[in-house]
PASEBA-1860 file (N, C-alpha, C; in nm, 3 decimals):
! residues 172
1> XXXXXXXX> -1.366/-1.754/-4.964/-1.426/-1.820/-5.077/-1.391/-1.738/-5.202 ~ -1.308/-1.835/-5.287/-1.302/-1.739/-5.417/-1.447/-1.731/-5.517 ~ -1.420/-1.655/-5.579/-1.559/-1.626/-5.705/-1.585/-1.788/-5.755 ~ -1.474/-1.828/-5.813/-1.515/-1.956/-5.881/-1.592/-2.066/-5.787 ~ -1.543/-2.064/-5.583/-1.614/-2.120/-5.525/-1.714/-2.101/-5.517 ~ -1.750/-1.947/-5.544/-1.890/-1.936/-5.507/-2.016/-1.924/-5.606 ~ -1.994/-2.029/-5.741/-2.065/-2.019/-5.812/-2.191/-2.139/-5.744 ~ -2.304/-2.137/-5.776/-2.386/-2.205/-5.757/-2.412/-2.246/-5.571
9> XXXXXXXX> -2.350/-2.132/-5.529/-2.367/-2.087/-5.398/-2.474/-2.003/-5.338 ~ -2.542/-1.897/-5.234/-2.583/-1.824/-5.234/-2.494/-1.681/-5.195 ~ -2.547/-1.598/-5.275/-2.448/-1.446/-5.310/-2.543/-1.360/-5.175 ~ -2.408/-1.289/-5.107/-2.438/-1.196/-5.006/-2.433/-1.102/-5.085 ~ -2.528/-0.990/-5.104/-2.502/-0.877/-5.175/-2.349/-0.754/-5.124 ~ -2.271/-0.699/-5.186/-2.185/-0.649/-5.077/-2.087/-0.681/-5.052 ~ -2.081/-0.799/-5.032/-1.976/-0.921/-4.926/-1.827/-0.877/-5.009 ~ -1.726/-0.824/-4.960/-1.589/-0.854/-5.065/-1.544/-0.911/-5.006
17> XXXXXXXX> -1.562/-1.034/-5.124/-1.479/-1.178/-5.096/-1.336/-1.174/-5.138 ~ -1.209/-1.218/-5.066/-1.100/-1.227/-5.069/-1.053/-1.254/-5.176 ~ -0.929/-1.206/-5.254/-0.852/-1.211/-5.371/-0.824/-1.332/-5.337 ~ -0.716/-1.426/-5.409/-0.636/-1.537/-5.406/-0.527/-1.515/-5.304 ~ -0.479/-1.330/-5.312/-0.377/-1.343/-5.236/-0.362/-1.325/-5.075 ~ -0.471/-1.232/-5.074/-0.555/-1.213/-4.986/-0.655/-1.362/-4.886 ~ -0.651/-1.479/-4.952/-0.706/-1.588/-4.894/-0.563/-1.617/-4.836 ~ -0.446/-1.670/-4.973/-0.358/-1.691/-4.912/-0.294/-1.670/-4.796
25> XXXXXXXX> -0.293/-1.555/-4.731/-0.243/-1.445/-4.675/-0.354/-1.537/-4.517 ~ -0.456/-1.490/-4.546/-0.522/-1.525/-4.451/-0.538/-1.700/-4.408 ~ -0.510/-1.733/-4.487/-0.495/-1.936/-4.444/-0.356/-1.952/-4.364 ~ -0.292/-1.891/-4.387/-0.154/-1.845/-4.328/-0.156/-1.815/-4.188 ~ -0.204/-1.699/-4.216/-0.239/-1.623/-4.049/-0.302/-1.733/-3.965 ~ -0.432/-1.791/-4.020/-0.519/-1.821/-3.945/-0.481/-1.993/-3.895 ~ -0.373/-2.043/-3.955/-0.219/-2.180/-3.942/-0.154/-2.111/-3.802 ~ -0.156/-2.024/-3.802/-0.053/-1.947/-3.687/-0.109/-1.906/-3.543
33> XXXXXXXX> -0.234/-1.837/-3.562/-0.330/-1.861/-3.493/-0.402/-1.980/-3.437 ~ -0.407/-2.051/-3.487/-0.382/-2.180/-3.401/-0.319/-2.300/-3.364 ~ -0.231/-2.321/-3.459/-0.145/-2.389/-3.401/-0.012/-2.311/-3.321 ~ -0.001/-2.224/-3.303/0.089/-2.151/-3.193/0.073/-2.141/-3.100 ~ -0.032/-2.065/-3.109/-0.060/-2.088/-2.930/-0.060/-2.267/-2.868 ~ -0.138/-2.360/-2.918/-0.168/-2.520/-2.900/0.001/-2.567/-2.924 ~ 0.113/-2.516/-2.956/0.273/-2.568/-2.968/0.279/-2.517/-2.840 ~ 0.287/-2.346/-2.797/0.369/-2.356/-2.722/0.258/-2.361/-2.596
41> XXXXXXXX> 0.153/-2.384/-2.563/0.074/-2.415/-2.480/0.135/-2.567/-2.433 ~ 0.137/-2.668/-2.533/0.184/-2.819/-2.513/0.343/-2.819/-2.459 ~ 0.448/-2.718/-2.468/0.511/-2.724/-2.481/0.562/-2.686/-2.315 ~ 0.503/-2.551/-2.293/0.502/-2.468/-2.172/0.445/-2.600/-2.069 ~ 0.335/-2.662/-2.069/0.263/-2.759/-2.004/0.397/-2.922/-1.964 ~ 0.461/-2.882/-2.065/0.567/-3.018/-2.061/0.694/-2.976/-1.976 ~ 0.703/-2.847/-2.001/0.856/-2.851/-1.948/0.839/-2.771/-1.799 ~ 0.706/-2.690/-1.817/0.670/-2.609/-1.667/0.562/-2.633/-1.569
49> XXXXXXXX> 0.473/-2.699/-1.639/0.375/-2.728/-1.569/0.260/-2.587/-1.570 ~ 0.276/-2.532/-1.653/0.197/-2.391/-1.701/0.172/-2.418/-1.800 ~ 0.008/-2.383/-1.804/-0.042/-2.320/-1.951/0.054/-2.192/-2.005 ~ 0.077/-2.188/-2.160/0.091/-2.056/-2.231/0.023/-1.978/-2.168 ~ -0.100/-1.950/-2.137/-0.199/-1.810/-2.057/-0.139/-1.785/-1.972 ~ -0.087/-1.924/-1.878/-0.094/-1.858/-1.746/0.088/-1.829/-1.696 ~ 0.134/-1.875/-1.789/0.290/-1.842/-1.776/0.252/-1.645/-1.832 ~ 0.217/-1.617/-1.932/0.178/-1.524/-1.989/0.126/-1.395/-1.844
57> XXXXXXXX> 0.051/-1.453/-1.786/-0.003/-1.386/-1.660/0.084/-1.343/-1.564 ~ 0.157/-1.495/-1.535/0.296/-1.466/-1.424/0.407/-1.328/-1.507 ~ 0.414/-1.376/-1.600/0.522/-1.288/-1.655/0.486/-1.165/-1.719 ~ 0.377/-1.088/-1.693/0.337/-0.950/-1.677/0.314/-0.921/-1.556 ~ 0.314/-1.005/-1.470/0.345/-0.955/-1.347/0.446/-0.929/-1.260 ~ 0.524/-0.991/-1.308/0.695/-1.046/-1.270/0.753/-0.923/-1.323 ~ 0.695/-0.865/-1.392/0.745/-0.762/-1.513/0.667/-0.625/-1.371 ~ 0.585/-0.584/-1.331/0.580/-0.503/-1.267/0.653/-0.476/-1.140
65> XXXXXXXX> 0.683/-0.310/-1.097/0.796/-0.310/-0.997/0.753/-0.383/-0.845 ~ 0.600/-0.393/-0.863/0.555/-0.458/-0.717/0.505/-0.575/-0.746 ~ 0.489/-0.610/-0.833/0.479/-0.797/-0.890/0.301/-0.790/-0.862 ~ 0.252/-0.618/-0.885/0.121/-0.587/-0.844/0.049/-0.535/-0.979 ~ -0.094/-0.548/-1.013/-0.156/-0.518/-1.134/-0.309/-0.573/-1.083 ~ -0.354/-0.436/-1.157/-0.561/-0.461/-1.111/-0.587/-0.552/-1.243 ~ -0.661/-0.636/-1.220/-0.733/-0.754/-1.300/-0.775/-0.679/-1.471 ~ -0.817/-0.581/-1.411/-0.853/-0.535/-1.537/-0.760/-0.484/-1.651
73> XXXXXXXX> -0.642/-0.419/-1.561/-0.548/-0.407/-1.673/-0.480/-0.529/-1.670 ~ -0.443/-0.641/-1.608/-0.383/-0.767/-1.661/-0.425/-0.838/-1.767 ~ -0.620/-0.819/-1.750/-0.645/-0.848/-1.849/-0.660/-0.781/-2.044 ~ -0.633/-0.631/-1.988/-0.574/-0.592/-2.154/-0.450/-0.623/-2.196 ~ -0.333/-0.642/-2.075/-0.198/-0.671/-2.083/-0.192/-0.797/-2.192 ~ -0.262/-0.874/-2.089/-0.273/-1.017/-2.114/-0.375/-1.075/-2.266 ~ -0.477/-0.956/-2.330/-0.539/-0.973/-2.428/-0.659/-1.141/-2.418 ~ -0.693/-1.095/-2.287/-0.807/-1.168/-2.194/-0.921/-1.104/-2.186
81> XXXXXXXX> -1.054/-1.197/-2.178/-1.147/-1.131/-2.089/-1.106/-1.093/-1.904 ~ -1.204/-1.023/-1.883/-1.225/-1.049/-1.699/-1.247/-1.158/-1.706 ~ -1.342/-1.275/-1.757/-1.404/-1.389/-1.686/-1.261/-1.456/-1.748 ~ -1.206/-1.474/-1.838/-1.095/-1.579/-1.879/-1.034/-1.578/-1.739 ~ -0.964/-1.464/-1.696/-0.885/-1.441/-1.650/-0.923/-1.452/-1.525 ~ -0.987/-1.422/-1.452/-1.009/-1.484/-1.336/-1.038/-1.589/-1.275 ~ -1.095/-1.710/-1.397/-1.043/-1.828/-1.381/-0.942/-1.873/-1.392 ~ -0.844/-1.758/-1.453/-0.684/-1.811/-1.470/-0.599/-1.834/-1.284
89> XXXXXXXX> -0.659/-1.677/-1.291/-0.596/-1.574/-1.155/-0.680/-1.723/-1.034 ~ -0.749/-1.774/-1.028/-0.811/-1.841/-0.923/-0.759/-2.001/-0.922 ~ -0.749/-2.081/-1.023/-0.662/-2.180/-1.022/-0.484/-2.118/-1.012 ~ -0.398/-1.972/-1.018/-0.283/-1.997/-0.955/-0.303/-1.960/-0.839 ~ -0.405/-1.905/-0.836/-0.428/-1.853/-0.669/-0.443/-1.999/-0.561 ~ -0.534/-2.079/-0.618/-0.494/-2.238/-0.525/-0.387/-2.286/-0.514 ~ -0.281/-2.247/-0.583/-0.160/-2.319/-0.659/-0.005/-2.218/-0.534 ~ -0.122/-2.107/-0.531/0.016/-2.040/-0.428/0.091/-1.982/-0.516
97> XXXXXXXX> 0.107/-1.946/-0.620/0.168/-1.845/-0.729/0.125/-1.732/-0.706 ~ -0.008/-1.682/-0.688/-0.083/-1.555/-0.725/-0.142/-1.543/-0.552 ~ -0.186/-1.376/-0.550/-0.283/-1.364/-0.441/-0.352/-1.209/-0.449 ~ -0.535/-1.244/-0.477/-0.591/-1.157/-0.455/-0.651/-1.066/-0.374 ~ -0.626/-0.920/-0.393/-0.711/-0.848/-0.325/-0.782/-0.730/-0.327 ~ -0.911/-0.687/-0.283/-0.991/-0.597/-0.317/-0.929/-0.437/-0.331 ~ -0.942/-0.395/-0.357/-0.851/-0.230/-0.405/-1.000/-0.167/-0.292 ~ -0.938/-0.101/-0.232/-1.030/-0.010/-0.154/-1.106/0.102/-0.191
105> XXXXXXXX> -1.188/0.115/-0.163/-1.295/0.246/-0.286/-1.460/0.159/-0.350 ~ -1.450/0.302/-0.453/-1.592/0.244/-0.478/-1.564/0.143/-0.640 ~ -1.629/0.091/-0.641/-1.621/-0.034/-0.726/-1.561/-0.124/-0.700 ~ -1.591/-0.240/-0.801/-1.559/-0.402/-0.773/-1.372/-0.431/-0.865 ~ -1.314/-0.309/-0.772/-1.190/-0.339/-0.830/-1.102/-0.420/-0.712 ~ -1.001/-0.507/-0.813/-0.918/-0.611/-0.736/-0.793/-0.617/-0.771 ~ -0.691/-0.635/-0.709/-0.525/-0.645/-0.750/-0.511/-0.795/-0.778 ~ -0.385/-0.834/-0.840/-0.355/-0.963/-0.851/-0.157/-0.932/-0.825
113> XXXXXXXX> -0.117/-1.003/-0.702/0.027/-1.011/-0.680/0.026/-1.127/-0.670 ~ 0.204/-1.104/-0.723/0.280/-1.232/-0.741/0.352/-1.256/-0.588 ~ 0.290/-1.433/-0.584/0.410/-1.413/-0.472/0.510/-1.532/-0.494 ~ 0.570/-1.528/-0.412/0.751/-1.556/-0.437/0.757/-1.691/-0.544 ~ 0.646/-1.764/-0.468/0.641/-1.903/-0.540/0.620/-1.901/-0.716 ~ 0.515/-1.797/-0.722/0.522/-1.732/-0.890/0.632/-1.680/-0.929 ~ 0.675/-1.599/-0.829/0.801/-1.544/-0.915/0.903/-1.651/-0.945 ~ 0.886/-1.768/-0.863/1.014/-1.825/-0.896/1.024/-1.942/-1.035
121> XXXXXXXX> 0.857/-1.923/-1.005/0.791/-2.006/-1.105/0.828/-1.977/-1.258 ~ 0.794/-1.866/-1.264/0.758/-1.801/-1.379/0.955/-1.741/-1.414 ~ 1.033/-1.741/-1.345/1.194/-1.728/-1.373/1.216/-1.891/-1.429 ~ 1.185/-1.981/-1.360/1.209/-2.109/-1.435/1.203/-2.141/-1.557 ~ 1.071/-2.104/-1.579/0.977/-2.110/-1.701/1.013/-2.021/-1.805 ~ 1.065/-1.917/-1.753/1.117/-1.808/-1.865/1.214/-1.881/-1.971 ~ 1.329/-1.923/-1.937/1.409/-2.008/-2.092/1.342/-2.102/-2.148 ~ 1.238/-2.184/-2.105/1.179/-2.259/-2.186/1.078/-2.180/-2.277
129> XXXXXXXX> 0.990/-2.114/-2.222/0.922/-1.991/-2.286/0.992/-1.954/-2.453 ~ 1.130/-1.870/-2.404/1.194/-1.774/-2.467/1.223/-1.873/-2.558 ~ 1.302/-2.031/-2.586/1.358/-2.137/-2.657/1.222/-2.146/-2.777 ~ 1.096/-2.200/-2.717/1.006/-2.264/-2.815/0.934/-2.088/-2.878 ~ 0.936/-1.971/-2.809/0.923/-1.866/-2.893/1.058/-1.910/-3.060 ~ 1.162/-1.846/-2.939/1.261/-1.823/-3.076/1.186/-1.959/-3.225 ~ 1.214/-2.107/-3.132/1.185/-2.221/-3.257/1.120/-2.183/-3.357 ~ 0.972/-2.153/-3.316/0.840/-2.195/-3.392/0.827/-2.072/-3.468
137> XXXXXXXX> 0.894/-1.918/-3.421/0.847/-1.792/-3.487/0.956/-1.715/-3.488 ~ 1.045/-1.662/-3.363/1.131/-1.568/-3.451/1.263/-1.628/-3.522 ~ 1.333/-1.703/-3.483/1.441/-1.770/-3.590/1.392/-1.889/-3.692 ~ 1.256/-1.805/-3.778/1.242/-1.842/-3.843/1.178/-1.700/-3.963 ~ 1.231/-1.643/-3.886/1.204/-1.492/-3.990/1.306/-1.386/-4.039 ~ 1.281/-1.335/-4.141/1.438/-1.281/-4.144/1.403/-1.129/-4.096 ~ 1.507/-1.015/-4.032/1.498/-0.910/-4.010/1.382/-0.820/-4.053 ~ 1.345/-0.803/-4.178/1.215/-0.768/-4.252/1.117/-0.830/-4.230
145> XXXXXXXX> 1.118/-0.941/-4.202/0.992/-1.022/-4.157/0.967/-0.958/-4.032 ~ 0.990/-0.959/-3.933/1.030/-0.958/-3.798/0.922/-0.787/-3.751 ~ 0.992/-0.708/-3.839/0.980/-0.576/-3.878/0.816/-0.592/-3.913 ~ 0.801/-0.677/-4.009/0.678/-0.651/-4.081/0.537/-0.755/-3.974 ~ 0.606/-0.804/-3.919/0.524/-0.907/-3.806/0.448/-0.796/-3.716 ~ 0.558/-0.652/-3.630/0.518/-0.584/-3.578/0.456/-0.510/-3.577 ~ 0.424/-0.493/-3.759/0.341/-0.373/-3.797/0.206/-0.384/-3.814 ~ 0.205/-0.509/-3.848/0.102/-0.661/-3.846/-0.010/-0.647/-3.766
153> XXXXXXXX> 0.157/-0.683/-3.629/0.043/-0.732/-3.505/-0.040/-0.582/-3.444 ~ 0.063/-0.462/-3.458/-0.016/-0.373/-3.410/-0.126/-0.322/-3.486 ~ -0.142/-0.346/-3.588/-0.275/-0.294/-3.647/-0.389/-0.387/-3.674 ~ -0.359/-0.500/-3.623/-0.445/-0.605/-3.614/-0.498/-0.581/-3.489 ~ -0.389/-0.563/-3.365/-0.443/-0.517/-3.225/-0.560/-0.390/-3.187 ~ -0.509/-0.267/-3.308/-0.566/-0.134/-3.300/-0.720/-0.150/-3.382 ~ -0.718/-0.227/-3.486/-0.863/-0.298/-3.544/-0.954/-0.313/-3.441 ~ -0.862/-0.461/-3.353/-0.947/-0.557/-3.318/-1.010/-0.441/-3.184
161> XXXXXXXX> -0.929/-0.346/-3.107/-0.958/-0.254/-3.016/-1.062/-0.170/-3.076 ~ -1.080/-0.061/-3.165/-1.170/-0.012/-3.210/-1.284/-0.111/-3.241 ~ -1.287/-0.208/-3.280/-1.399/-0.287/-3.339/-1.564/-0.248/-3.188 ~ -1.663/-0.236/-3.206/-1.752/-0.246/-3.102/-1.753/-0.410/-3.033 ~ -1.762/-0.399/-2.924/-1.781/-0.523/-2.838/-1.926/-0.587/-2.916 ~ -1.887/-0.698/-2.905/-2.030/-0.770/-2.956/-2.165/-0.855/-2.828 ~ -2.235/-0.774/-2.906/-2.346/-0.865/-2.751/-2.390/-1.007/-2.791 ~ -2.429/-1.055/-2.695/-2.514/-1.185/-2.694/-2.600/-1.177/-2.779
169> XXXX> -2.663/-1.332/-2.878/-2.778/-1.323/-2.870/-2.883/-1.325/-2.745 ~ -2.998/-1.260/-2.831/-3.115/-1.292/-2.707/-3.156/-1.402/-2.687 ~ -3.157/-1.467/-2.582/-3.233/-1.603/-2.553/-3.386/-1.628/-2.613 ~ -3.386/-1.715/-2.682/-3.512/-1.789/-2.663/-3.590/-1.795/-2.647
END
């Protein structure tokens, strides 16, 4: 909200409200943020029969030397909750892509491997993947862009990591 919007509004004491360029900047981002993921989600769904998430899942796993990874780090890999993600991990697990199992010891830790049918899955899926990436975002940036995307995303990532987890409200 610029100043001029917020005349005859109510004023948060404090609040710094966004420059012009600074909105700009952010109407931008926040265009990209959702319609990107919802392109190549529609897109991945058309040509693979995978969600964006869950192609995303196969292919950090495909990416490890045992096609093996505990839930919990798939899910920082993957920039998931546990609960997202184990509804991910449980519909490919019906599907015969994925297969879970308990890690031995104390706590409620679990592996997630790929098996063959994922892997072969998720190799299919890879050029269509890589095609509607390049389209929608990188051959559409020039070298400096590209550069400046990365510097972007990692300090947007290192924010959003430091930030405290947020609790629930209390019920009712």
């Amino acid at each position: 909200m610029t100043k001029k919007e917020a005349v005859g509004k109510p004023t948060h004491v404090g609040t710094r409200w966004l420059s012009q360029d600074e909105r700009t900047a952010w109407l931008a981002n926040s265009a990209i943020m959702i319609s990107l993921p919802a392109a190549l989600d529609a897109r991945m769904q058309r040509e693979s029969e995978l969600t964006f998430f869950e192609y995303m899942v196969l292919s950090v796993l495909s990416e490890e030397p045992d096609h093996t990874m505990q839930m919990s780090r798939l899910a920082a890999r993957t920039s998931a909750s546990l609960s997202r993600l184990s509804h991910v991990v449980g519909r490919l697990e019906k599907r015969g892509l994925l297969a879970r199992a308990r890690v031995p010891g104390p706590g409620r830790r679990t592996n997630t491997t790929l098996t063959q049918a994922g892997y072969e899955m998720v190799v299919a899926a890879a050029p269509g993947h890589v095609a509607a990436v390049r389209e929608y975002l990188i051959d559409q940036l020039e070298p400096a862009d590209l550069a400046a995307l990365s510097r972007i995303g990692a300090a947007v990532a290192a924010a959003i990591n430091r930030a405290p987890a947020s609790t629930p409200p209390e019920a009712s």
